[in-house]
C-alpha positions in Angstrom: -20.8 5.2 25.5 -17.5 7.5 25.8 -16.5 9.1 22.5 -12.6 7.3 21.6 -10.1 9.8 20.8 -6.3 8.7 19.3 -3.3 10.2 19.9 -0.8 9.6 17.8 2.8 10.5 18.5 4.8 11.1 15.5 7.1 14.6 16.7 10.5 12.4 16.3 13.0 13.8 14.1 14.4 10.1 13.4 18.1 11.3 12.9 19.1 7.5 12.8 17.0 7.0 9.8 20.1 9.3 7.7 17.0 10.9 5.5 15.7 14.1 4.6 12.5 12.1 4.3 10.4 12.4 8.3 10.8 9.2 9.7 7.4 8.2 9.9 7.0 9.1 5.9 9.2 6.3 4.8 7.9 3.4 2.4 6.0 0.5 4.2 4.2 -2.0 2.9 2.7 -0.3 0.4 2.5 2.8 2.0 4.2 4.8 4.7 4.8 3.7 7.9 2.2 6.3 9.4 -0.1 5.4 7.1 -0.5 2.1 8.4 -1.1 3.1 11.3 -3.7 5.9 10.5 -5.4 2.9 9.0 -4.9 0.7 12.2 -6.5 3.8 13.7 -9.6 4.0 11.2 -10.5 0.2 12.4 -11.3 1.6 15.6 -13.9 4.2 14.4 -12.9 6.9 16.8 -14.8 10.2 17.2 -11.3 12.0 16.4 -7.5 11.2 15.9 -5.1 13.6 16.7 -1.5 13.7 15.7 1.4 15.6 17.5 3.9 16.9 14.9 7.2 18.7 15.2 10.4 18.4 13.0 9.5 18.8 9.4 6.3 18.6 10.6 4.6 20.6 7.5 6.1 17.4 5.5 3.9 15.2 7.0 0.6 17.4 7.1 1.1 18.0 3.3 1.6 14.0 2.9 -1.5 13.7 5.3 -3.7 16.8 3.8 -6.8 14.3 2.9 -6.9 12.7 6.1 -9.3 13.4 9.0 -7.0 14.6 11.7 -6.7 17.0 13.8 -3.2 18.5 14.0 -0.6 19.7 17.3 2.6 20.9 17.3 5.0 19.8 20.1 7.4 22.6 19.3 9.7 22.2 21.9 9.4 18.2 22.4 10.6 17.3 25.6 9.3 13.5 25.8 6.3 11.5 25.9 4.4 13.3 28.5 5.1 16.9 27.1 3.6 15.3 23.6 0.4 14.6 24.7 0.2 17.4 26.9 0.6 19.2 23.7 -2.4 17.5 22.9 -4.5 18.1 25.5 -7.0 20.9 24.5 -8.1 18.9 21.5 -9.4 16.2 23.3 -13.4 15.8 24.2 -14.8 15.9 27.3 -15.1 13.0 29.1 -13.7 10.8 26.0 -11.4 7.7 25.9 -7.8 8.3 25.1 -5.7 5.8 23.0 -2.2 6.9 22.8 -0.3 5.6 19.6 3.5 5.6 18.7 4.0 7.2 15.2 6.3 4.9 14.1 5.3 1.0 15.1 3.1 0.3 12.0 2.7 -3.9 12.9 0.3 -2.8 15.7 -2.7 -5.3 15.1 -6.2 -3.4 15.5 -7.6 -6.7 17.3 -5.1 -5.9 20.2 -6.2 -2.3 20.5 -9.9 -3.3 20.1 -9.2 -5.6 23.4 -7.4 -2.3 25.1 -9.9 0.3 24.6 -12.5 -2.3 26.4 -10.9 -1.5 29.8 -11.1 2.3 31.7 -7.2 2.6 32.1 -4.7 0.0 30.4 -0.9 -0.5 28.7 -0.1 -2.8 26.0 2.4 -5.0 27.0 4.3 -7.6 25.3 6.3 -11.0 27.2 10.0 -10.8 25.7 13.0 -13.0 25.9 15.2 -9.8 25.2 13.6 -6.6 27.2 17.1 -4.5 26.7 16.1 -1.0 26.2 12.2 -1.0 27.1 10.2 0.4 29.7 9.6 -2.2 32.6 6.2 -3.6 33.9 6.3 -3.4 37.7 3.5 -4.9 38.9 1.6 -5.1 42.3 0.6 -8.4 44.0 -2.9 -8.0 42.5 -2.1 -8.1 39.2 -2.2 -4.8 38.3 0.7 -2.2 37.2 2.8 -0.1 40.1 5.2 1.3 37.5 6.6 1.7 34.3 10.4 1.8 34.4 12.4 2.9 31.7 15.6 0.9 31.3 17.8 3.9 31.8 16.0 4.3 35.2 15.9 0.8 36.1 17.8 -1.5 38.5 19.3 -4.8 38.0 16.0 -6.3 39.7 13.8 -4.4 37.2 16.0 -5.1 34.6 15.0 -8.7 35.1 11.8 -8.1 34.4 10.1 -9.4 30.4 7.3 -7.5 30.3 7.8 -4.4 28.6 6.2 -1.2 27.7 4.9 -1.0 23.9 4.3 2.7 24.4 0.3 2.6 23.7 -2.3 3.3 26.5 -5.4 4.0 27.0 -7.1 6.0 29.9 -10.0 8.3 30.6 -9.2 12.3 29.3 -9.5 13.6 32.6 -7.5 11.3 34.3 -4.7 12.2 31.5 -4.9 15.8 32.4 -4.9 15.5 35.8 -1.8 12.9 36.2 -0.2 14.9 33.2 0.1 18.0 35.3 2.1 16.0 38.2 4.6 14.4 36.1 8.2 15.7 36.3 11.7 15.4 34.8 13.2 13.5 38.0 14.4 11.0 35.5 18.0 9.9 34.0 16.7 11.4 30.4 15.6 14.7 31.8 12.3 14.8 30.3 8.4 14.3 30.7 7.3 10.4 30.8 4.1 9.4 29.7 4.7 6.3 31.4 5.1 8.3 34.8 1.3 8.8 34.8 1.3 5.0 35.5 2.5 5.3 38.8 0.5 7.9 39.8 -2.8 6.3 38.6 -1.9 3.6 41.5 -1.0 6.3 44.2 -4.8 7.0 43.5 -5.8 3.4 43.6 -6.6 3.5 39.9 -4.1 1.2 38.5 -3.6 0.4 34.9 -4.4 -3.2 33.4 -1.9 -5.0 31.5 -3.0 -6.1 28.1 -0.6 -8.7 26.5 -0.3 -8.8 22.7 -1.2 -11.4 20.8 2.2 -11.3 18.9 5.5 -9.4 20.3 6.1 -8.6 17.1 3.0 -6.1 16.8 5.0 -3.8 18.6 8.4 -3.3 17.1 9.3 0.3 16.5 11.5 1.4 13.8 14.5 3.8 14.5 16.9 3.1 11.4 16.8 2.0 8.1 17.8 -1.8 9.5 15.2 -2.1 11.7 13.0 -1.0 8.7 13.8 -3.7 6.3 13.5 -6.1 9.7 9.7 -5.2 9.9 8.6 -5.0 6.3 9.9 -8.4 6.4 7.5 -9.4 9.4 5.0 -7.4 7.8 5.3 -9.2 4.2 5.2 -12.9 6.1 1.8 -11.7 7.9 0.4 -10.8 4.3 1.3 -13.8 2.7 0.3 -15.7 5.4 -3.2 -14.2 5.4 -3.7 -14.7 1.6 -3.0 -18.3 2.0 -5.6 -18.4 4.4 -8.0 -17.4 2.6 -7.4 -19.7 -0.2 -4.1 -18.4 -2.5 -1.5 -20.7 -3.6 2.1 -19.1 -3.5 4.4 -21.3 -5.4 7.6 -19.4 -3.7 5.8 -17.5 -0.9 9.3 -15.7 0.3 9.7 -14.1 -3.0 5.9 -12.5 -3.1 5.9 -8.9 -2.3 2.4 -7.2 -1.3 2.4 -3.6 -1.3 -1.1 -2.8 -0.7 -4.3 -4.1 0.2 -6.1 -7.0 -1.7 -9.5 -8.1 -1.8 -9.2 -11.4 -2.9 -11.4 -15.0 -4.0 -10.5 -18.2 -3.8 -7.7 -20.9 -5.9 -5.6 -18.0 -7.2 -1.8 -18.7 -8.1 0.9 -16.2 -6.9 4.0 -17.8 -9.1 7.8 -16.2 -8.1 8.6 -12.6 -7.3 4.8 -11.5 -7.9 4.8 -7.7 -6.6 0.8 -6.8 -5.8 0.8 -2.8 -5.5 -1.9 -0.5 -4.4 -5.8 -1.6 -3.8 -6.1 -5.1 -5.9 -9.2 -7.4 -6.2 -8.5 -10.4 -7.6 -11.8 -13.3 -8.2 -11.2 -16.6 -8.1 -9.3 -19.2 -10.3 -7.0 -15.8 -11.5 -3.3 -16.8 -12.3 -0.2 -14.6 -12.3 2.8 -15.4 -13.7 6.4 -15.0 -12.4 8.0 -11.6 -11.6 4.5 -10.0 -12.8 3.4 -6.6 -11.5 0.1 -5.9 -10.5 -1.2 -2.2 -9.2 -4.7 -1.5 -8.3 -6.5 -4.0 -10.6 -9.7 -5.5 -11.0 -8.8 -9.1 -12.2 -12.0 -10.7 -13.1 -12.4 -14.3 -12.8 -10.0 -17.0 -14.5 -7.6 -14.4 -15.8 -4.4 -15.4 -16.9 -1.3 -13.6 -17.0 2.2 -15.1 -18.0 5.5 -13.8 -16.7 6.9 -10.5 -16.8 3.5 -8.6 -17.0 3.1 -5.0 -15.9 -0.4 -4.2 -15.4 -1.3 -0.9 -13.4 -5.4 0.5 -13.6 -6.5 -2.4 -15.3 -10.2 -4.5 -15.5 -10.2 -7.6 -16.5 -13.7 -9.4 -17.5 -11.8 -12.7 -16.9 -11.5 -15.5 -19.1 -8.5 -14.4 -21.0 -4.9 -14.3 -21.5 -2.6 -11.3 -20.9 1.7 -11.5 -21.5 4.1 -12.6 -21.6 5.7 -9.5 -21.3 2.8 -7.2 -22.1 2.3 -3.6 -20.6 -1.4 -2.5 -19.8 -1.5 0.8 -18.7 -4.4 2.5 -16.8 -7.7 2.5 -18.7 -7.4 -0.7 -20.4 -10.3 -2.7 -20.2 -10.0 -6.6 -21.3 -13.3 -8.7 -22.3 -13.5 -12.0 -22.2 -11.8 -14.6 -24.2 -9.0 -11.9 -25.5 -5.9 -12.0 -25.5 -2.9 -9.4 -25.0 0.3 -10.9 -25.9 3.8 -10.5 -26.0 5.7 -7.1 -26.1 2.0 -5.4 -26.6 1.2 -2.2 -24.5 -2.1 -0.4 -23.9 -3.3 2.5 -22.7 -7.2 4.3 -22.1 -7.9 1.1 -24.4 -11.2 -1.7 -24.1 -10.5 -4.5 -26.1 -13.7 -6.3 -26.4 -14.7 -10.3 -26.0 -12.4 -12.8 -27.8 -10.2 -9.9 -29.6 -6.3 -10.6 -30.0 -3.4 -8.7 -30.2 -1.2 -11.0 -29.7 2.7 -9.9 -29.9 4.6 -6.1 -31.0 1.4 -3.8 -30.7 0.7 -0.3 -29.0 -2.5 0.3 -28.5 -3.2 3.5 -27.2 -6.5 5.6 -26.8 -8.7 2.8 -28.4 -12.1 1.7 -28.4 -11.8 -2.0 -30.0 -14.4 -4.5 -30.7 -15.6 -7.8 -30.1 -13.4 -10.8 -32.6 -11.1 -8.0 -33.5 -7.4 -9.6 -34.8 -4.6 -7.3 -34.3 -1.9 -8.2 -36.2 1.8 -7.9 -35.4 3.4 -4.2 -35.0 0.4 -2.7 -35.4 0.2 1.0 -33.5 -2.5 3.4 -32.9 -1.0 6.7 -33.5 -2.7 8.5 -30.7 -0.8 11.7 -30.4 0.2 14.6 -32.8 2.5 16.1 -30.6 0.0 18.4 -28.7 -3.5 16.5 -28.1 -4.6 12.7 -28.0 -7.2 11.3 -30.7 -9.2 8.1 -30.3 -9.1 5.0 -32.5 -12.1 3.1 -33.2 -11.9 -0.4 -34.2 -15.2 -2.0 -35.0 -16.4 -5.5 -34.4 -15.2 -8.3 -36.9 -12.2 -6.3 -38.0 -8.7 -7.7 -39.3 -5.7 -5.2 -38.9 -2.6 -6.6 -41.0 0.7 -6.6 -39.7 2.7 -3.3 -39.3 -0.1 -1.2 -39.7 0.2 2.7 -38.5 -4.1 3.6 -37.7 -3.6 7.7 -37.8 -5.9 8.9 -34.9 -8.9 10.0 -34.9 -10.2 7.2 -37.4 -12.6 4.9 -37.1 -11.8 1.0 -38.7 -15.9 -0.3 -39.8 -17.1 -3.5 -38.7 -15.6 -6.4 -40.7 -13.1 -4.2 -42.2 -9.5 -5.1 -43.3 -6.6 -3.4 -44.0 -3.7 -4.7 -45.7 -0.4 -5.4 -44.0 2.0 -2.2 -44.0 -0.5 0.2 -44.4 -0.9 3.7 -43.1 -4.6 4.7 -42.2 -5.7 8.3 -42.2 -9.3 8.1 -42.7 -11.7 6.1 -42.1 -12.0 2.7 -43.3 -15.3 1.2 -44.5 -17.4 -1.8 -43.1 -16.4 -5.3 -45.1 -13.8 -3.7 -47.1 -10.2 -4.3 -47.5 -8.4 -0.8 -47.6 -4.4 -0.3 -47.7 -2.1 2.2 -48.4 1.5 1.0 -49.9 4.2 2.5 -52.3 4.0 1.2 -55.7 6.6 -1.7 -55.2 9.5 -2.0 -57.7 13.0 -3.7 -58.3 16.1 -1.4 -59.1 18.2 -3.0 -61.9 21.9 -2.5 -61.6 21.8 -2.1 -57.9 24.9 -3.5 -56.3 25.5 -5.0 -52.7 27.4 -2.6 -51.0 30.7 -4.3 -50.2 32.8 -3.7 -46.4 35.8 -1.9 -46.3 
């Protein structure tokens, strides 16, 4: 079995994009454009991907610095050809070669799975508008005489639908040895890839044409227009393939899905959900409206009403979360509690059927089991230079507008009174407070507007 090496073209400079940002950099889906198709890529398991860089090019290798690749420089691009001839010492002997355009990031793995099958192939797509494509000419058996670019074309060509997605496969030594005939005979003055077609048929070893499954799958993205064109395709394939696999989406247009999402079964998606990052979400989970969600672990039968941020989060499932609440990475959730209204957390387990239920920070806490929060309560976790941890025991009580002064540790079945401020600790099955002696000033007077 021939080792599968990728070549991924990403030397554009992008000028149309109007960005400092390389083209193949900008935000998609979650990620970056290149990303997705690095991950495309991955699906494949090849023995090595190799991407050709140029303009800003040490942008994208520092964006890129954890990923297996194997870098090129195309210094002096001068088209297609000259890009992967650029790559051409990096490749293994004797391996398959997939080559990939940097910047269409709908390309759907199953389509290249069904490419690299064949010895020598092009991905092709039937369109209704081919303006501005490369041209399948094809010979009476089926196979492909030429690719014609539409600058190069004539008005017979230019009839033709099936285009040119840019991505082909062929044999390493068959790329070097075509690569090294190619020429800049062409209206654009430069070195076709696609000019290696026609020679493969001078040789009698034509290209197959492999028609995508969707035309879609190979939309590339020049401006910021064509941009918010494909994320829009992009976003209706993700919604489409959570429904599938058993989500309900009360307003499916108005669900964003920035990320990936391993998902269960009879889980509600209400309006302008936003799903960030790596998410797994069990079954029977619901999310309110306008909610954001980044790489959580929602655990079964969760609940979260509208206007939630929750970023770094595990759920144990069973419980309640917002409206309005702000769990911040660390928190941990058991079952049966409840994080209400205008309540944020951070680096903070809150333990089964414990309740903070509106106006409460809670930050750096360790909280136990049937542990009532009560209203404006804060964990003061920092002292300007370090962060202290707050122990809350099981069977605790906090009163309202309490101020716990980290490190301290609350004992199990403790209260404390309402309005207190809590610099040691507090002892099990006690009620400890801290208040000014209360008193009334006689002769005080309203103070009267002027």
């Amino acid at each position: 079995m021939p080792k599968l090496n990728i070549i991924i073209l990403a030397a554009g400079k992008g000028t149309r994009m109007k960005s400092k940002k390389l083209k193949v950099l900008h935000p998609f889906a979650g990620s970056t454009i290149i990303e997705h198709i690095l991950h495309t890529s991955y699906r494949l398991n090849p023995d090595k991907i190799i991407v050709v860089y140029g303009h800003q090019g040490e942008q994208l290798k520092s964006h890129l610095a954890d990923e297996n690749i194997f870098w090129v420089e195309q210094a002096n691009p001068n088209g297609t050809g000259h890009a992967v001839q650029c790559a051409l010492p990096m490749l293994d002997e004797g391996a398959k070669v997939l080559v990939l355009v940097g910047d269409a990031p709908l390309i759907n793995a199953d389509d290249l799975s069904q490419l690299i099958t064949h010895t020598s192939a092009v991905l092709t797509a039937k369109v209704s508008q081919p303006y501005g494509y490369g041209r399948i000419i094809k010979n009476q058996e089926g196979t492909i005489q030429s690719i014609v670019e539409e600058k190069d074309a004539n008005q017979t060509q230019k009839q033709v639908d099936e285009i040119n997605s840019g991505i082909i496969l062929t044999a390493a030594n068959n790329l070097k040895k075509w690569l090294a005939k190619i020429n800049t005979n062409n209206a654009q003055g430069e070195l076709y890839l696609t000019d290696i077609i026609g020679l493969a048929d001078e040789d009698g070893e034509s290209f197959k044409a492999v028609k995508v499954k969707d035309e879609r799958s190979i939309n590339g993205i020049n401006d910021r227009v064509q941009l918010a064109k494909n994320e829009a395709i992009k976003q209706d394939m993700l919604r489409e393939n959570l429904m599938l696999q058993g989500v309900t989406l009360l307003d499916p247009n108005s669900v964003q899905i920035r990320g990936f999402i391993d998902c269960g079964q009879d889980i509600t998606l209400d309006a302008g959900v936003i799903l960030e990052g790596e998410n797994t979400i069990a079954d029977d989970v619901t999310i309110g409206a306008y909610s954001i969600i980044k790489n959580c672990t929602l655990g079964k039968g969760t609940r979260i009403a509208p206007h939630s941020m929750l970023e770094d989060v595990i759920t144990k499932g069973d419980c309640d979360i917002g409206p309005y609440a702000r769990l911040r990475p660390g928190t941990v959730i058991g079952e049966k509690a409840k994080i209400g209204n205008f309540v944020e957390t951070k680096k903070t387990t809150i333990g089964y059927n414990s309740k903070a239920s509106h106006l409460t920070y809670l930050g750096d806490c360790e909280i136990g089991d049937n542990v009532n929060i009560g209203a404006g309560t804060i964990t003061c976790n920092y002292d300007g230079v370090n962060k202290f941890k707050t122990i809350i025991e099981d069977d605790v009580f906090i009163g309202s507008d309490s101020q716990l002064i980290a490190p301290v540790t609350i004992g199990k079945g403790a209260t404390i009174g309402a309005g207190s401020t809590i610099t040691k600790d507090a002892e099990s099955d006690k009620l400890t407070l801290s208040r000014a002696k209360q008193k009334t000033i006689d002769g005080w007077k309203k103070p009267i507007k002027k």
